[in-house]
Backbone as CSV, one residue per row, in Angstrom:
resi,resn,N_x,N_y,N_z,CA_x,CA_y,CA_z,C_x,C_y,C_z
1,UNK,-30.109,-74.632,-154.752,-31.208,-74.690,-155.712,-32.481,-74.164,-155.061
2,UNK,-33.015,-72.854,-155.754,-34.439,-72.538,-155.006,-35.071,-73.813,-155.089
3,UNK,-36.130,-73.714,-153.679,-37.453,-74.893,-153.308,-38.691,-74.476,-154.451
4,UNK,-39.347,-75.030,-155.062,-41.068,-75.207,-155.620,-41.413,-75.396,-154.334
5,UNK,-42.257,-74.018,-154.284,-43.613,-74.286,-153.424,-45.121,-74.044,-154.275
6,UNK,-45.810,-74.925,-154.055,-47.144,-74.799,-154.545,-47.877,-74.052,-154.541
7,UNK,-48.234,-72.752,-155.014,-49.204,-71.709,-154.999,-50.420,-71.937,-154.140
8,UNK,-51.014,-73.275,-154.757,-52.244,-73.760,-153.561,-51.919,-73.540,-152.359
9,UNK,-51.097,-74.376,-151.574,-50.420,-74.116,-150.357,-50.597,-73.063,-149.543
10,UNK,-50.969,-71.847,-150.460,-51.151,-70.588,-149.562,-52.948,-70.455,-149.129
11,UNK,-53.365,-70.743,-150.594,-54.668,-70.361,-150.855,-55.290,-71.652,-149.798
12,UNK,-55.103,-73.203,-149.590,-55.783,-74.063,-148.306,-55.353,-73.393,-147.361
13,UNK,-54.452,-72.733,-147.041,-54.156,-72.404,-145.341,-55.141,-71.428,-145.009
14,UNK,-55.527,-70.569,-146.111,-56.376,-69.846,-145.775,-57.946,-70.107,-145.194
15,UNK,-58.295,-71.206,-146.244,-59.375,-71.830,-145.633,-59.165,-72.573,-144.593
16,UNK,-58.344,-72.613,-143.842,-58.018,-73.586,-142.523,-59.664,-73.690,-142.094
17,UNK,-59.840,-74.644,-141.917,-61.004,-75.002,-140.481,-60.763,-75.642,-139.233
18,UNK,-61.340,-75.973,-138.543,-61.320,-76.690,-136.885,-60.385,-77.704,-136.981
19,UNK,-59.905,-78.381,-137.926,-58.718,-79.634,-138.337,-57.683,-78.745,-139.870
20,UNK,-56.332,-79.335,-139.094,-55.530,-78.579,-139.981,-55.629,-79.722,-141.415
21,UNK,-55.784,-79.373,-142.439,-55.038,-80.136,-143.877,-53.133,-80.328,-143.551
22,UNK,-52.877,-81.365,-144.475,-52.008,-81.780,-144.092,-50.547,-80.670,-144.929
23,UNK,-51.237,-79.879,-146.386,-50.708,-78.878,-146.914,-50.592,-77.825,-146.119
24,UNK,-52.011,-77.815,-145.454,-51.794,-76.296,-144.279,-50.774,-76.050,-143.180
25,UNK,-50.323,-77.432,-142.944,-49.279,-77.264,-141.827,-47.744,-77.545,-142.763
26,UNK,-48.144,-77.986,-144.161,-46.731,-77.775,-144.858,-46.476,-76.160,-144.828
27,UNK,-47.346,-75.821,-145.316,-47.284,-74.446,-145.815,-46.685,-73.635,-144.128
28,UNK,-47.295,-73.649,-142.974,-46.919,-73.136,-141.975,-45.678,-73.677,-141.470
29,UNK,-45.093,-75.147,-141.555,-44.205,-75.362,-141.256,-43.007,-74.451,-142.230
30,UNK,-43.507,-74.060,-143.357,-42.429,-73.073,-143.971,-42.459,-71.894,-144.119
31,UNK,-43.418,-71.286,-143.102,-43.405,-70.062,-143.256,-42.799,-69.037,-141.977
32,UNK,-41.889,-68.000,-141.827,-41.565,-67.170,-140.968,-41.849,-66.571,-141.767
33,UNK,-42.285,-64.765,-140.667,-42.564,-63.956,-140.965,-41.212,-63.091,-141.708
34,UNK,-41.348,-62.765,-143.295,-40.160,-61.858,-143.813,-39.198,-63.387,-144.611
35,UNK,-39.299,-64.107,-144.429,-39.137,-64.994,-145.297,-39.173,-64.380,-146.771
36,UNK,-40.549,-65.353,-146.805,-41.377,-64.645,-148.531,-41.028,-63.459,-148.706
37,UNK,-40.596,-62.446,-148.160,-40.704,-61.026,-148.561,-39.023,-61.099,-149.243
38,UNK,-38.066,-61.617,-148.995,-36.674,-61.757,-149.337,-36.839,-62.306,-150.738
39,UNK,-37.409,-63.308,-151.146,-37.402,-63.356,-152.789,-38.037,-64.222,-152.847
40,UNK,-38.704,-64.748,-154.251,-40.116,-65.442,-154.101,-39.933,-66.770,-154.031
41,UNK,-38.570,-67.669,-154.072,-38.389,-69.098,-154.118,-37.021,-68.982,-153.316
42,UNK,-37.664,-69.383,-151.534,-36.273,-69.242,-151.198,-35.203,-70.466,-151.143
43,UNK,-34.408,-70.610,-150.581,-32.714,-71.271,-151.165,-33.380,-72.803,-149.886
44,UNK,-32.890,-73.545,-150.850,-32.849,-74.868,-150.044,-32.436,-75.171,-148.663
45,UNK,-31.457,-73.795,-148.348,-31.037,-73.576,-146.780,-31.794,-72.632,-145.644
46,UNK,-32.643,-72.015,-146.372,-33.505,-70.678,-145.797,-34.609,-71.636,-146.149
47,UNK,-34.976,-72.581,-146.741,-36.161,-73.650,-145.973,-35.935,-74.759,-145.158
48,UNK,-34.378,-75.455,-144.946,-34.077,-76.071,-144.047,-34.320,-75.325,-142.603
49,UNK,-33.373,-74.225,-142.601,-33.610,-72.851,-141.355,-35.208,-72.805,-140.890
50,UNK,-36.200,-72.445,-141.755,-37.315,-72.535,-141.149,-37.841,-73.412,-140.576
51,UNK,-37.882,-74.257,-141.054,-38.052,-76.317,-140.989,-37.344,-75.702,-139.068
52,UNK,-36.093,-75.883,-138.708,-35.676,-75.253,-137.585,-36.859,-75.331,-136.576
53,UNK,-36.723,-73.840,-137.223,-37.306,-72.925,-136.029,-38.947,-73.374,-135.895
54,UNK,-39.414,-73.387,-136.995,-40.847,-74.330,-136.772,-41.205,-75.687,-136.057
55,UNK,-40.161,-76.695,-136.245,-40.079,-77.904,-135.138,-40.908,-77.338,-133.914
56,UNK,-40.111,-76.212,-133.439,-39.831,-75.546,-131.638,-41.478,-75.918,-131.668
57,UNK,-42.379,-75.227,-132.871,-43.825,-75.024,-132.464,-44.030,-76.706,-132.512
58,UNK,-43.921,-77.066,-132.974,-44.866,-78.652,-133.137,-44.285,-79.658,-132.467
59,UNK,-43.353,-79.337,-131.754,-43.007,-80.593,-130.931,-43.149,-79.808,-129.269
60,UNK,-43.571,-81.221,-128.294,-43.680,-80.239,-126.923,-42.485,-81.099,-125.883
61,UNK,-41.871,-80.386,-125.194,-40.663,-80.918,-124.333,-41.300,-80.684,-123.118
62,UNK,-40.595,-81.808,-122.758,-41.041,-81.966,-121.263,-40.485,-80.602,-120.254
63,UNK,-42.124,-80.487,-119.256,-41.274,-79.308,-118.293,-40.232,-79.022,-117.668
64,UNK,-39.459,-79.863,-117.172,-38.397,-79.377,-116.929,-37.156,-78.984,-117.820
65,UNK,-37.659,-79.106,-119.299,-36.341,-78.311,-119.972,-36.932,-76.883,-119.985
66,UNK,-38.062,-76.727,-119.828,-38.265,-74.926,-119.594,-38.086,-74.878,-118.776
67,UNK,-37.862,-75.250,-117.545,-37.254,-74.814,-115.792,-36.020,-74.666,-116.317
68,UNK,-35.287,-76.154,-116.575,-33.327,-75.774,-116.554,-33.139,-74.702,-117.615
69,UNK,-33.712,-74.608,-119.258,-33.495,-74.108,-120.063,-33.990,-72.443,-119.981
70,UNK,-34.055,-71.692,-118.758,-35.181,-70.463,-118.321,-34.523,-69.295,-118.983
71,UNK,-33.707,-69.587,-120.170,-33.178,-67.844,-120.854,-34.255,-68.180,-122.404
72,UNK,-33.064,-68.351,-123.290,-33.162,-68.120,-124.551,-33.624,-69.864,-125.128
73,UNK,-34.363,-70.054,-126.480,-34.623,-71.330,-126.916,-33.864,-70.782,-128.264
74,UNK,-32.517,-72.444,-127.530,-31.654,-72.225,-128.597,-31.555,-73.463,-129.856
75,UNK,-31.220,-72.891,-130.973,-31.020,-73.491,-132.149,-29.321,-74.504,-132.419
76,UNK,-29.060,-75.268,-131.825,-27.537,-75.100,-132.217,-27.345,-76.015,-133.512
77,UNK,-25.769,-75.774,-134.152,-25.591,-76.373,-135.337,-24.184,-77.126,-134.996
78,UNK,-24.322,-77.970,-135.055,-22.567,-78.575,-134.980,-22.133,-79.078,-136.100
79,UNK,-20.738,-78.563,-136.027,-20.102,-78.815,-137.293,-20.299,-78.052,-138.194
80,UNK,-19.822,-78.113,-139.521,-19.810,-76.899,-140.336,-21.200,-76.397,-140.923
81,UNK,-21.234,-75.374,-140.931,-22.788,-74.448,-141.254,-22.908,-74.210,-142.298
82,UNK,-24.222,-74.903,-142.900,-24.443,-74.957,-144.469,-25.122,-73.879,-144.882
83,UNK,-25.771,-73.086,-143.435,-26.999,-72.164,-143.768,-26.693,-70.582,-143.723
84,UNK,-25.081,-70.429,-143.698,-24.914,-68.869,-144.081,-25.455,-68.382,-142.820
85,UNK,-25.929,-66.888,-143.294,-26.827,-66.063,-142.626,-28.025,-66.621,-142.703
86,UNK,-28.731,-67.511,-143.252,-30.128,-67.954,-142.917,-30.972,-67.831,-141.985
87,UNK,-29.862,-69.306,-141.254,-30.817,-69.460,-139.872,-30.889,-67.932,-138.895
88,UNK,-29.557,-67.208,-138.949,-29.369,-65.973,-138.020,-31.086,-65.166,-138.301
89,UNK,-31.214,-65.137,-139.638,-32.024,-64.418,-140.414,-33.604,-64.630,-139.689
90,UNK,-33.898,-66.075,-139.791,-34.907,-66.869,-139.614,-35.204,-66.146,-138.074
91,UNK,-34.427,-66.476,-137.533,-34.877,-66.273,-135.731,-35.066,-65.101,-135.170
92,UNK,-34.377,-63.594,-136.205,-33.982,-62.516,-135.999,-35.406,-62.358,-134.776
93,UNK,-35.094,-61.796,-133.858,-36.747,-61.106,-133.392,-37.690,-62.075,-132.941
94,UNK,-37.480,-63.571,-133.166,-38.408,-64.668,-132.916,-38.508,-64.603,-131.677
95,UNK,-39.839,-65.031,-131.063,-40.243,-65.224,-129.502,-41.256,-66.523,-130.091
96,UNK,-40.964,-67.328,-128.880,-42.276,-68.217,-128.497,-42.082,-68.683,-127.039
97,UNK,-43.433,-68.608,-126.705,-43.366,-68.722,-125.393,-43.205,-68.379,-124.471
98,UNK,-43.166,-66.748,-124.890,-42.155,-65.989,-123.902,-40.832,-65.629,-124.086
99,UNK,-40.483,-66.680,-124.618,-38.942,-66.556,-125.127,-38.409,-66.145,-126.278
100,UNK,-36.749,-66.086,-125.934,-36.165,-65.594,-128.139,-35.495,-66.535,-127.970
101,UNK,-35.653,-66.842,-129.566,-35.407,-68.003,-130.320,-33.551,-66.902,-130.738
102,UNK,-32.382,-68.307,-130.323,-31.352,-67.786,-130.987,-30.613,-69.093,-131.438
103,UNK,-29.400,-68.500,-132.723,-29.240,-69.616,-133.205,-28.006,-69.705,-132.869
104,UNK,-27.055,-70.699,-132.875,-25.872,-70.752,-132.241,-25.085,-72.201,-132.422
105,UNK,-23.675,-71.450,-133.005,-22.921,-72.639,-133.524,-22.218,-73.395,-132.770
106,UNK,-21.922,-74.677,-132.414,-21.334,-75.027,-131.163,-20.244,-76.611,-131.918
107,UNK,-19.514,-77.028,-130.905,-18.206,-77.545,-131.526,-18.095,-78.844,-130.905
108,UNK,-18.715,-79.201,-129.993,-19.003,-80.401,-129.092,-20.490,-80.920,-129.191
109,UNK,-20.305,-82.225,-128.856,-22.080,-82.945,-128.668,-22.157,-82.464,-126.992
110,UNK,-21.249,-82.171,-126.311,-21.334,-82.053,-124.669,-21.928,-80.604,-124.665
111,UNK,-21.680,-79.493,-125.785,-22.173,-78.312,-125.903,-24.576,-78.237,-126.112
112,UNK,-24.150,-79.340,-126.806,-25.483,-79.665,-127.618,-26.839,-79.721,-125.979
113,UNK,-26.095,-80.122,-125.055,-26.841,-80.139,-123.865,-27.860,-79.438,-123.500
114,UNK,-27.361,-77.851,-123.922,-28.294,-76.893,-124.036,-29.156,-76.399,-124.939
115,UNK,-29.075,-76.952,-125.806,-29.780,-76.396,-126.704,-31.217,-77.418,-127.009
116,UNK,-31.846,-76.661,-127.271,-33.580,-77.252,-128.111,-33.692,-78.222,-129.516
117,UNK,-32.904,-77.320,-130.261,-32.896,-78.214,-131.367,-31.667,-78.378,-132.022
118,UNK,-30.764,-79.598,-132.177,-29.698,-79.500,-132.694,-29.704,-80.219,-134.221
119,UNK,-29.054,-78.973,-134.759,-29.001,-79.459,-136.333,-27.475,-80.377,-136.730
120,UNK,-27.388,-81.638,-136.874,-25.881,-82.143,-137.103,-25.127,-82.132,-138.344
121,UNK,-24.371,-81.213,-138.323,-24.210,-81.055,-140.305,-23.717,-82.174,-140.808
122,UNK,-23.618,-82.526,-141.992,-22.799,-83.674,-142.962,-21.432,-84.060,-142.955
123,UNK,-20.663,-83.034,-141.805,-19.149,-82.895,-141.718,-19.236,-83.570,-140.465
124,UNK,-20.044,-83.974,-140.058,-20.156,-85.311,-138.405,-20.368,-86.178,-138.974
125,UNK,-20.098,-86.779,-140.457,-20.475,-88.186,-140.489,-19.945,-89.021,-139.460
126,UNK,-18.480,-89.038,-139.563,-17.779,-90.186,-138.449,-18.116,-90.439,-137.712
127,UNK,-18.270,-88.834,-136.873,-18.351,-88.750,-135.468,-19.882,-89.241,-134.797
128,UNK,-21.465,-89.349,-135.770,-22.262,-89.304,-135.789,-22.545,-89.997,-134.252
129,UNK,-22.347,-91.837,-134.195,-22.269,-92.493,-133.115,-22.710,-91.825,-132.311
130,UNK,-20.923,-90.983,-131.744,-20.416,-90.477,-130.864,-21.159,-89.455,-130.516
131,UNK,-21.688,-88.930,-131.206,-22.673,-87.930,-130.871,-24.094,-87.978,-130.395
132,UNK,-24.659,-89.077,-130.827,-25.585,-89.464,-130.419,-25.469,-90.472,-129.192
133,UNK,-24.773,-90.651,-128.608,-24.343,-91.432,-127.489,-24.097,-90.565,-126.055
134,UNK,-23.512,-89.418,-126.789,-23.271,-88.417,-125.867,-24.575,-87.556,-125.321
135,UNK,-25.548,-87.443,-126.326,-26.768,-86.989,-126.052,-27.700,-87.946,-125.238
136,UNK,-27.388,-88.968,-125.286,-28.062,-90.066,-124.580,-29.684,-89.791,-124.723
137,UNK,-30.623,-89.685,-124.309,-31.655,-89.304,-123.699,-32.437,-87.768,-122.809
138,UNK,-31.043,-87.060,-123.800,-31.192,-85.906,-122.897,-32.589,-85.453,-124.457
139,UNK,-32.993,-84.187,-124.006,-34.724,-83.886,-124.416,-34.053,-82.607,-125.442
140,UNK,-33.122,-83.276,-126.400,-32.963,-82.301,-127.760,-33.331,-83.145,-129.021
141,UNK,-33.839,-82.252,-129.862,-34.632,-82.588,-130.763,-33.395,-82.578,-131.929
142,UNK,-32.856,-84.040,-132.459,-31.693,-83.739,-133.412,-32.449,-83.731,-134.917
143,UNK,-31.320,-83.417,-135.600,-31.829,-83.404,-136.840,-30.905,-82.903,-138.122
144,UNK,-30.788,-83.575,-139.175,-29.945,-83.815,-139.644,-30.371,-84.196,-141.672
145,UNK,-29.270,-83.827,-142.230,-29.797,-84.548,-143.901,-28.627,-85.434,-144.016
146,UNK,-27.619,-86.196,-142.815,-26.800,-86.917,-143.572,-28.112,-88.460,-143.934
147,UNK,-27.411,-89.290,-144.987,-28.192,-90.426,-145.193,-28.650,-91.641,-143.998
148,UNK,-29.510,-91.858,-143.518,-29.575,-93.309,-143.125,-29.565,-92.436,-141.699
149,UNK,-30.000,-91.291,-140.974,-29.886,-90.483,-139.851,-31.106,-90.759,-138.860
150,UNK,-31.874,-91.368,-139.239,-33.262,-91.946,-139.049,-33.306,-93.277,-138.249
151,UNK,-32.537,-93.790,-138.974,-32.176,-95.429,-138.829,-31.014,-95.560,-137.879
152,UNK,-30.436,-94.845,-137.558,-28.862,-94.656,-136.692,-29.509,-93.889,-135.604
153,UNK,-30.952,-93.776,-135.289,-30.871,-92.787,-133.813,-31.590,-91.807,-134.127
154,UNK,-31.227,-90.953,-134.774,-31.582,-89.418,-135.255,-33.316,-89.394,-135.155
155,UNK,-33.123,-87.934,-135.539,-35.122,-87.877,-134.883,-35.489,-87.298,-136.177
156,UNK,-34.936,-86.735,-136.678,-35.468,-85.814,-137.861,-34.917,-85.677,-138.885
157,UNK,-34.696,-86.610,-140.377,-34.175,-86.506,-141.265,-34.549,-85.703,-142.299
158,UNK,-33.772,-84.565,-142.925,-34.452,-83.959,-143.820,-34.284,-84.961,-145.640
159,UNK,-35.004,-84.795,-146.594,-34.744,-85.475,-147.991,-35.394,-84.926,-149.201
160,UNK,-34.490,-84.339,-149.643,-34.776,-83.986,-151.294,-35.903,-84.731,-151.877
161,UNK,-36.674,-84.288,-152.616,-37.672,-84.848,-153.174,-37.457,-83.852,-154.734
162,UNK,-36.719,-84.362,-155.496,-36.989,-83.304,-156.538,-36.296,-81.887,-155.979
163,UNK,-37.316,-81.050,-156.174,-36.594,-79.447,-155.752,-37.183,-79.075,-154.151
164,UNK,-37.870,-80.208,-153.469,-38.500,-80.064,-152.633,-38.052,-80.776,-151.188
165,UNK,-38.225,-79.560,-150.712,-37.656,-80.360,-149.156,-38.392,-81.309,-148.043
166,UNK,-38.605,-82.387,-147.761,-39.248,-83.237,-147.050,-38.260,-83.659,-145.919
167,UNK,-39.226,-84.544,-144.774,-38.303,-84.909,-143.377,-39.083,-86.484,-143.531
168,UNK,-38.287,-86.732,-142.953,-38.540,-88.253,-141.671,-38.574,-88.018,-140.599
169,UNK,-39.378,-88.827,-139.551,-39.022,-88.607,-137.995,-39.307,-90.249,-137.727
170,UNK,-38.061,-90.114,-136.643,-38.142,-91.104,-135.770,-38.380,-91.196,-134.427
171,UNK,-40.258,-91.439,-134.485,-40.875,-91.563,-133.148,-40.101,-91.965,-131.809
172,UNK,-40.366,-93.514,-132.111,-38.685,-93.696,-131.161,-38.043,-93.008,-130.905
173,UNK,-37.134,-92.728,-131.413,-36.286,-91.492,-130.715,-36.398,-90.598,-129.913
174,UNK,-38.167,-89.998,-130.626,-38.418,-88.372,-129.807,-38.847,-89.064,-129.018
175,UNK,-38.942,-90.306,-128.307,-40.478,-90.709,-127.468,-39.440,-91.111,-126.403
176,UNK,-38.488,-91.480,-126.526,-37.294,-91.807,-125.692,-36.475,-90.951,-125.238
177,UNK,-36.545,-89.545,-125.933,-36.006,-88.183,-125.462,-37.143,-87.190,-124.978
178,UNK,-38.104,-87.944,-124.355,-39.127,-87.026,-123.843,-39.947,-86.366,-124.821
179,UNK,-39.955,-86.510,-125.959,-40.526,-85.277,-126.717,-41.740,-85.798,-127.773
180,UNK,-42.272,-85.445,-127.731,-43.752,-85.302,-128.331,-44.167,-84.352,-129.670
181,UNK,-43.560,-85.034,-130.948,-44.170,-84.084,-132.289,-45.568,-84.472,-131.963
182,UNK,-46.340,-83.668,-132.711,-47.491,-83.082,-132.702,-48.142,-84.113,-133.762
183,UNK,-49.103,-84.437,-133.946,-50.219,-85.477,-134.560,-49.946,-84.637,-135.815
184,UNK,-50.170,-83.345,-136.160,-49.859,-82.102,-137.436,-48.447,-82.696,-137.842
185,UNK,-47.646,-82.768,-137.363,-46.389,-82.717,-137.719,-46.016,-84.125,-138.648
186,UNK,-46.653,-85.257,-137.528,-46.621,-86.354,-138.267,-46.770,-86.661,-139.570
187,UNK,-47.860,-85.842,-139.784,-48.883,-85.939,-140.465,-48.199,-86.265,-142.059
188,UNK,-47.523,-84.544,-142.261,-46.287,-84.090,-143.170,-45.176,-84.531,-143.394
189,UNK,-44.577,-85.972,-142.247,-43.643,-86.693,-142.597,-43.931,-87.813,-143.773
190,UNK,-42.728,-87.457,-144.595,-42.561,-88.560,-145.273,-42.576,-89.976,-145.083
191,UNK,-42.567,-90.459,-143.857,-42.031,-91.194,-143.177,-41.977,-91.284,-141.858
192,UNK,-42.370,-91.850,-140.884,-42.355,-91.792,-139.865,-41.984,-93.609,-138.939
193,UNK,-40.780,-93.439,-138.534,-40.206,-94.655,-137.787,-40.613,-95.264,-136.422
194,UNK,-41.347,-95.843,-136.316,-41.886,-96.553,-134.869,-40.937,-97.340,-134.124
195,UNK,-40.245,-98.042,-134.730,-39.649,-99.110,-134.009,-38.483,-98.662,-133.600
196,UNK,-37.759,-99.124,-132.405,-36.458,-98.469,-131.929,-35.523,-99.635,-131.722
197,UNK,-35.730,-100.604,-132.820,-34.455,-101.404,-133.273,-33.781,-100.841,-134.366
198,UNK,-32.807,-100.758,-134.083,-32.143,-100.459,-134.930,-32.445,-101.166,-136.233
199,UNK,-32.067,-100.535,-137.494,-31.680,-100.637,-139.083,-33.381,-100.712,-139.775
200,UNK,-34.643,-100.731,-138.889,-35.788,-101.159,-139.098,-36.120,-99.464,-139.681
């Protein structure tokens, strides 16, 4: 189902001043370059994909995953891939930091090691636990639309709102995997989880 995006959305980013609006960093959190140019309401998976690759900017990892991590900042997806050519699409050419952004499908949580941001598809329900157990504390940013992903561990839940795509984050989580979303980022969550008891 194409996303509604708000026309405004474009027109506040423009006025950005010295403090971002909390639309201005919606609007940037969904924007790659060549996106918009593909068709004017893109697919619920080509705004998950961006959602992606935009995290990389608003969250900061601790230095030593840019020492061990010194090639490519990778995207991985485990389990079955909802996003087509999307995400491939999204990253085509991407640099930050110096680096290219690539996306990459992988078949293990022991694979997930390397990568920056791991997306867990809906076909890991079972395994979910197990996956997050295996990641322990290592400094990847998970993220996920199965239900209740928030509350079980997970850092970044995505949720339908209507035709519109929204997240959760669970502080806890990133704060226990080294990682630091951005005060901006917060901002735009639906939701944001402090406590690292479980079911809270």
């Amino acid at each position: 189902m194409p996303m509604d995006f708000e026309n405004s959305l474009a027109s506040q980013a423009r006025g950005l001043g010295p403090r971002f609006t909390a639309a201005a960093i919606t609007w940037l959190l969904v924007s790659v370059p060549g996106l918009q140019a593909q068709h004017a309401k893109p697919t619920e998976y080509e705004v998950k994909a961006t959602y992606l690759y935009n995290f990389i900017r608003f969250v900061e990892w601790p230095a030593k995953v840019a020492q061990v991590q010194n090639g490519s900042i990778v995207i991985c997806v485990l389990g079955r891939d909802p996003f087509g050519p999307a995400l491939n699409a999204i990253v085509k050419d991407e640099v930050i930091a110096g680096k290219s952004v690539v996306a990459q499908q992988i078949l293990t949580a022991q694979d997930a090691l390397n990568c920056r941001v791991l997306f867990i598809s809906s076909s890991e329900d079972a395994r979910l636990k197990q996956i997050l157990t295996t990641l322990g504390d290592a400094s990847v940013l998970t993220v996920s639309e199965l239900p209740e992903f928030t509350q079980q561990g997970g850092m970044v839940q995505f949720i339908s709102e209507g035709n519109r795509v929204r997240f959760k984050v669970n502080l806890a989580s990133t704060e226990h995997a080294g990682l630091r979303p951005s005060s901006e980022l917060l901002k735009v969550a639906i939701n944001v989880k402090r406590s690292a008891r479980p079911g809270e």
